[in-house]
mmCIF file as Biopython writes it, N, C-alpha, C and O atoms, coordinates in Angstrom:
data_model
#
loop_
_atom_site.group_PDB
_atom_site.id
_atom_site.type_symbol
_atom_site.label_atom_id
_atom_site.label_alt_id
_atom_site.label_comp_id
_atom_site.label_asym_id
_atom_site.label_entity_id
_atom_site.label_seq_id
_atom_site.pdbx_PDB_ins_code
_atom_site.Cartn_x
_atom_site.Cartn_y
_atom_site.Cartn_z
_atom_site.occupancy
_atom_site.B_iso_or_equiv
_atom_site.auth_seq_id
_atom_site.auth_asym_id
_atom_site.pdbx_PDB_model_num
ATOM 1   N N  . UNK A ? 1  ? 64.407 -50.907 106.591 1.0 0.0 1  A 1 
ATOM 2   C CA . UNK A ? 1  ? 64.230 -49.821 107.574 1.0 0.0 1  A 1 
ATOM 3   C C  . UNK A ? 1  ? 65.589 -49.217 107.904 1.0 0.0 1  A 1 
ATOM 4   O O  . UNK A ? 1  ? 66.517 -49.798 108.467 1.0 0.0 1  A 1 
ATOM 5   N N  . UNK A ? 2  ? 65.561 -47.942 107.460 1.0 0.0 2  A 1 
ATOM 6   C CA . UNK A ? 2  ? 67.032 -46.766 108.053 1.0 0.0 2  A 1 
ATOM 7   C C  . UNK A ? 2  ? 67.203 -47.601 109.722 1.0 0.0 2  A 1 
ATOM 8   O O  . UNK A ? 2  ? 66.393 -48.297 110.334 1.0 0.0 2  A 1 
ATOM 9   N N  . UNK A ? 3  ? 68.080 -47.330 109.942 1.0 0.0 3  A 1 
ATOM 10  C CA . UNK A ? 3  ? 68.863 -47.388 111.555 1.0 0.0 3  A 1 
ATOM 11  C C  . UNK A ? 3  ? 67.831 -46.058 112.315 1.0 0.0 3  A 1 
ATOM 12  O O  . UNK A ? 3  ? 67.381 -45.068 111.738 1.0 0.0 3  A 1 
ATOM 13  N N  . UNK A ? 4  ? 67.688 -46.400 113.587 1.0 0.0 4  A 1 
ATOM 14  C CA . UNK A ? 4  ? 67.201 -45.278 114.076 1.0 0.0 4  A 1 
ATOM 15  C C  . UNK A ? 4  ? 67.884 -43.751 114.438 1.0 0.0 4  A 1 
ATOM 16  O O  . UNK A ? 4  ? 67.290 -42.729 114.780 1.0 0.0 4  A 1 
ATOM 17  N N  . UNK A ? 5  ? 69.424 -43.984 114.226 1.0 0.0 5  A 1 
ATOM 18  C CA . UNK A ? 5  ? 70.276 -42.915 114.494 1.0 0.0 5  A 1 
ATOM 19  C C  . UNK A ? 5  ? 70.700 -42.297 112.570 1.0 0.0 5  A 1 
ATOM 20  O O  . UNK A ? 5  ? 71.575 -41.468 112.317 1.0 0.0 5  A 1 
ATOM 21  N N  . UNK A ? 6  ? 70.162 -42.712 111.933 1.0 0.0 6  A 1 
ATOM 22  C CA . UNK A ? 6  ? 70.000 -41.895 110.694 1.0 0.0 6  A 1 
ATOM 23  C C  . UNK A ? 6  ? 69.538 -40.453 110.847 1.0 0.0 6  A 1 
ATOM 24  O O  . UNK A ? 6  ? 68.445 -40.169 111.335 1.0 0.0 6  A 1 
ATOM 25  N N  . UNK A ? 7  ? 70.298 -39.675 110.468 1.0 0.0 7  A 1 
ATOM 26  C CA . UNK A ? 7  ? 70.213 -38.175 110.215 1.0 0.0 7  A 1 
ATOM 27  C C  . UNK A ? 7  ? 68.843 -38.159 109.413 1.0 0.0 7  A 1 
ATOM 28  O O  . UNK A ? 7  ? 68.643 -38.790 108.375 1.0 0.0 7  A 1 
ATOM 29  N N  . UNK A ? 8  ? 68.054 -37.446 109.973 1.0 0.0 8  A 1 
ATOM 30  C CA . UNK A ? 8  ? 66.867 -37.306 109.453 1.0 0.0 8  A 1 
ATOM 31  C C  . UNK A ? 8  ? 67.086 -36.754 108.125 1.0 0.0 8  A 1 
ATOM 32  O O  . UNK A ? 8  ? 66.831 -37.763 107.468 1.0 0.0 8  A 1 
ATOM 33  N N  . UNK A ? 9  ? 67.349 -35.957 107.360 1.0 0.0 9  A 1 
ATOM 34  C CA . UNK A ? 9  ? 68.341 -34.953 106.258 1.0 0.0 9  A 1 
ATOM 35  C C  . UNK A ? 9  ? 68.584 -36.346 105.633 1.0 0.0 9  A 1 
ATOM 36  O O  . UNK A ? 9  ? 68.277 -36.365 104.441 1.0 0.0 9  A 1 
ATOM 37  N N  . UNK A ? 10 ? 69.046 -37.501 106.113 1.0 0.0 10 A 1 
ATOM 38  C CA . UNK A ? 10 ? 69.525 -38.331 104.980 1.0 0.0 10 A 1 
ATOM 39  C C  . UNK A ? 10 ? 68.977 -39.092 104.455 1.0 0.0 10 A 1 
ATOM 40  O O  . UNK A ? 10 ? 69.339 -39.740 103.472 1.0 0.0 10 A 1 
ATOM 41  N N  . UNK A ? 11 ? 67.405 -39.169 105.385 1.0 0.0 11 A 1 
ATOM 42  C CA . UNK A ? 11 ? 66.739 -40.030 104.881 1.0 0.0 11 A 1 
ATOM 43  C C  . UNK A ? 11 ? 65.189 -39.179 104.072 1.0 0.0 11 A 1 
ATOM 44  O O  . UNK A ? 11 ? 64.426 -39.594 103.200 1.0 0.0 11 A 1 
ATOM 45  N N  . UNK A ? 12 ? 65.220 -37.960 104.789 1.0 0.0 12 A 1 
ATOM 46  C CA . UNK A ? 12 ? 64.353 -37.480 103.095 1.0 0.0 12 A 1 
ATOM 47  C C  . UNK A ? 12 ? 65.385 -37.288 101.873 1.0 0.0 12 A 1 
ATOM 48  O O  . UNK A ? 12 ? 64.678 -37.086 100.886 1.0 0.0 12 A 1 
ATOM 49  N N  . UNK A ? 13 ? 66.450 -37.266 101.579 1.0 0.0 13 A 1 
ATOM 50  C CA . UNK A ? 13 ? 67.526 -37.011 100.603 1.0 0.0 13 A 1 
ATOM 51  C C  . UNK A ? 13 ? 67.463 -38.390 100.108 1.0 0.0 13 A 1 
ATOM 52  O O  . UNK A ? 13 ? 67.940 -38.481 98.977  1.0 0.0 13 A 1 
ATOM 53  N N  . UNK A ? 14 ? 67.112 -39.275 100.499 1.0 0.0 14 A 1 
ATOM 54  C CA . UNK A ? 14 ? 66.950 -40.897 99.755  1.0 0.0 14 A 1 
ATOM 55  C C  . UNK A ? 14 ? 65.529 -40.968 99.415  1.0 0.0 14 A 1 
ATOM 56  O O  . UNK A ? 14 ? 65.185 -41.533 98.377  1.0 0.0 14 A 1 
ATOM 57  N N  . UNK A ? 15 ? 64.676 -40.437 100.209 1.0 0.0 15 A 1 
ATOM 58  C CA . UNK A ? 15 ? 63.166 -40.419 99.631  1.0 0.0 15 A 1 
ATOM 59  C C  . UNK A ? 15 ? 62.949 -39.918 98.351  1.0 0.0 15 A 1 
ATOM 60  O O  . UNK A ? 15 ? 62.226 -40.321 97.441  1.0 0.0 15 A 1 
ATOM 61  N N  . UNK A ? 16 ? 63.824 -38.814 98.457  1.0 0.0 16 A 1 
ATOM 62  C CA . UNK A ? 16 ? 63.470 -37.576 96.937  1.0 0.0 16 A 1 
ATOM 63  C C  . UNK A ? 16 ? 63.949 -38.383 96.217  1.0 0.0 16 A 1 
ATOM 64  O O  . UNK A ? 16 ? 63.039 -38.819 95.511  1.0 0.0 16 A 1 
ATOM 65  N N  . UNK A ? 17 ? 65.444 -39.130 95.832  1.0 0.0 17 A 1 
ATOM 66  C CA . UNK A ? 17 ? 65.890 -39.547 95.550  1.0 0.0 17 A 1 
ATOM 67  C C  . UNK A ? 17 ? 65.231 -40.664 94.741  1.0 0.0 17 A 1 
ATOM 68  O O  . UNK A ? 17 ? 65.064 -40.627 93.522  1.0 0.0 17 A 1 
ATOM 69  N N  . UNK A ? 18 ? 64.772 -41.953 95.795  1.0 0.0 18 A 1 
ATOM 70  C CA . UNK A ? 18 ? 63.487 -43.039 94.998  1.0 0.0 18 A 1 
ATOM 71  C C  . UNK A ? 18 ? 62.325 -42.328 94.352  1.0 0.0 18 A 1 
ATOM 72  O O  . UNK A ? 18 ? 61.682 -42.787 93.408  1.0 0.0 18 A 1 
ATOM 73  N N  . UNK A ? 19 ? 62.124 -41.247 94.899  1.0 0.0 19 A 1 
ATOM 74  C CA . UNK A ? 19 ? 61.089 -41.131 94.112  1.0 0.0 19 A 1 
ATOM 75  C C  . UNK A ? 19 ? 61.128 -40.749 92.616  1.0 0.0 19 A 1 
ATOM 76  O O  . UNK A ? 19 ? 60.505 -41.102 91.615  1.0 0.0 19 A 1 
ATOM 77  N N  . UNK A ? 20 ? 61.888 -40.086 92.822  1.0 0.0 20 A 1 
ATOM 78  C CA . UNK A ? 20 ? 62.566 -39.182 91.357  1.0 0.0 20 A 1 
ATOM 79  C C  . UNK A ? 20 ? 62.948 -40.659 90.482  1.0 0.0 20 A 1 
ATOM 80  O O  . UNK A ? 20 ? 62.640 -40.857 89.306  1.0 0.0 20 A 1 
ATOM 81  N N  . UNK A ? 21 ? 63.765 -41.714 91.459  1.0 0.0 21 A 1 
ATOM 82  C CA . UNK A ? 21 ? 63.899 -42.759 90.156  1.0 0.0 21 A 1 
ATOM 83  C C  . UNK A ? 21 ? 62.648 -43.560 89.945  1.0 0.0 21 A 1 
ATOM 84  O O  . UNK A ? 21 ? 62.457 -43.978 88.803  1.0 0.0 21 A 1 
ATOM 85  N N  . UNK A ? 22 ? 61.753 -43.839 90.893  1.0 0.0 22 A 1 
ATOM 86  C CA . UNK A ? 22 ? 60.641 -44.198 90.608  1.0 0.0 22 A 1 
ATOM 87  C C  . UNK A ? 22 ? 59.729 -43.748 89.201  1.0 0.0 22 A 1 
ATOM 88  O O  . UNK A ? 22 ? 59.154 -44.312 88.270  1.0 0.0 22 A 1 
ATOM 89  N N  . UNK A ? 23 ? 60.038 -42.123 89.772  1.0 0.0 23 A 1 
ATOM 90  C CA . UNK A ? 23 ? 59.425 -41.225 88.738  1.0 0.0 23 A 1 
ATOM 91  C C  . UNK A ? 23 ? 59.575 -41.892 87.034  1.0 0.0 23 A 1 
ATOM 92  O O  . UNK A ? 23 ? 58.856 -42.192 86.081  1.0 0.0 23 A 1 
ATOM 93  N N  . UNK A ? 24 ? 60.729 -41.874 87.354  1.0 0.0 24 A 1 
ATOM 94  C CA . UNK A ? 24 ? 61.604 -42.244 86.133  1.0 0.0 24 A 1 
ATOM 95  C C  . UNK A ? 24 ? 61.329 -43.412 85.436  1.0 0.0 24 A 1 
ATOM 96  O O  . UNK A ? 24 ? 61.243 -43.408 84.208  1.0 0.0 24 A 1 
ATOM 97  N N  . UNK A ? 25 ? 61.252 -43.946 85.794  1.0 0.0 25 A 1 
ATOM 98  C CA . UNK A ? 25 ? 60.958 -46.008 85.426  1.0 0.0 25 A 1 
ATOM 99  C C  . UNK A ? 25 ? 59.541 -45.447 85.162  1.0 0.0 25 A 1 
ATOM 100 O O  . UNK A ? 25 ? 59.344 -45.450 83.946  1.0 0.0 25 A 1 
ATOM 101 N N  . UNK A ? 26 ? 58.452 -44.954 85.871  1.0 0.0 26 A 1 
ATOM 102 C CA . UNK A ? 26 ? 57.626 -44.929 85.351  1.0 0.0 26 A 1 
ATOM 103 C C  . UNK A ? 26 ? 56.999 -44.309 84.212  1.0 0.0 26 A 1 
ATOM 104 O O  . UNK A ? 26 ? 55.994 -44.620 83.572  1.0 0.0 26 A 1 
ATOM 105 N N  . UNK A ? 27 ? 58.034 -43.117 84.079  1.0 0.0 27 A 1 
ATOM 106 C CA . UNK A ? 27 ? 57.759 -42.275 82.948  1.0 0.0 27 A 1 
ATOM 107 C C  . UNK A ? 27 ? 59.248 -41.525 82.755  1.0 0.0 27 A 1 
ATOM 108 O O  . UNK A ? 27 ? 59.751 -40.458 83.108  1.0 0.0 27 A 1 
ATOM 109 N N  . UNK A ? 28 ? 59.617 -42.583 82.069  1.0 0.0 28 A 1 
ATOM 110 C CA . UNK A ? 28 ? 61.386 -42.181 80.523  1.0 0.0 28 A 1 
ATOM 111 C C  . UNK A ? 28 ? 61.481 -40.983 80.313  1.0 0.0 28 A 1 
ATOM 112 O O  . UNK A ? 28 ? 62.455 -40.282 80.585  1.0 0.0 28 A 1 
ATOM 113 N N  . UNK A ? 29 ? 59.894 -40.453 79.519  1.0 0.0 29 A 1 
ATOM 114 C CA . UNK A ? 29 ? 60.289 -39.213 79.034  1.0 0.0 29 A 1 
ATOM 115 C C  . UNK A ? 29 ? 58.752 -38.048 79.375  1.0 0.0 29 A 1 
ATOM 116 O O  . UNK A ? 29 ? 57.829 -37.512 78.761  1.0 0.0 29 A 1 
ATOM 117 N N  . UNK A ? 30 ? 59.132 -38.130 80.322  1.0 0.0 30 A 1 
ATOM 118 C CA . UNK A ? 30 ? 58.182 -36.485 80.935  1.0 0.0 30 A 1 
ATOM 119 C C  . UNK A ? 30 ? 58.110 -35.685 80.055  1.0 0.0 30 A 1 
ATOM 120 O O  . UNK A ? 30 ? 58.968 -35.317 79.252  1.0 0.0 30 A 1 
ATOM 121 N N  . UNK A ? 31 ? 56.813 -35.321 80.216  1.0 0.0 31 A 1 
ATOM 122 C CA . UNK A ? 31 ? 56.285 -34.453 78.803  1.0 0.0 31 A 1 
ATOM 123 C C  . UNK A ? 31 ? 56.483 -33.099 79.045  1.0 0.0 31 A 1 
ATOM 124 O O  . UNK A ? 31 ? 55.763 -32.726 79.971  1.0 0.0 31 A 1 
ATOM 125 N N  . UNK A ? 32 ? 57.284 -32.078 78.508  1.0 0.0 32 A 1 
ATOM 126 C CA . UNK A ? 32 ? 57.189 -30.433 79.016  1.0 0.0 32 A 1 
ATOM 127 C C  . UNK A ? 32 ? 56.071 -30.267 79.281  1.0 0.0 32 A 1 
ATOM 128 O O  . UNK A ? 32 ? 55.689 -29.168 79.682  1.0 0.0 32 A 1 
#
């Protein structure tokens, strides 16, 4: 759990972030 004085901004910028690597691990190579 973020600290409660986390800049809101920094903690969707880590969300996008996992997700995108999530994304990733789950699928290497995204299909055009």
């Amino acid at each position: 759990m973020p600290p409660l004085d986390t800049p809101p901004i920094l903690v969707q910028n880590f969300l996008t972030v996992y997700k995108s690597f999530v994304a990733l691990q789950l699928n290497p190579f995204p299909s055009e």
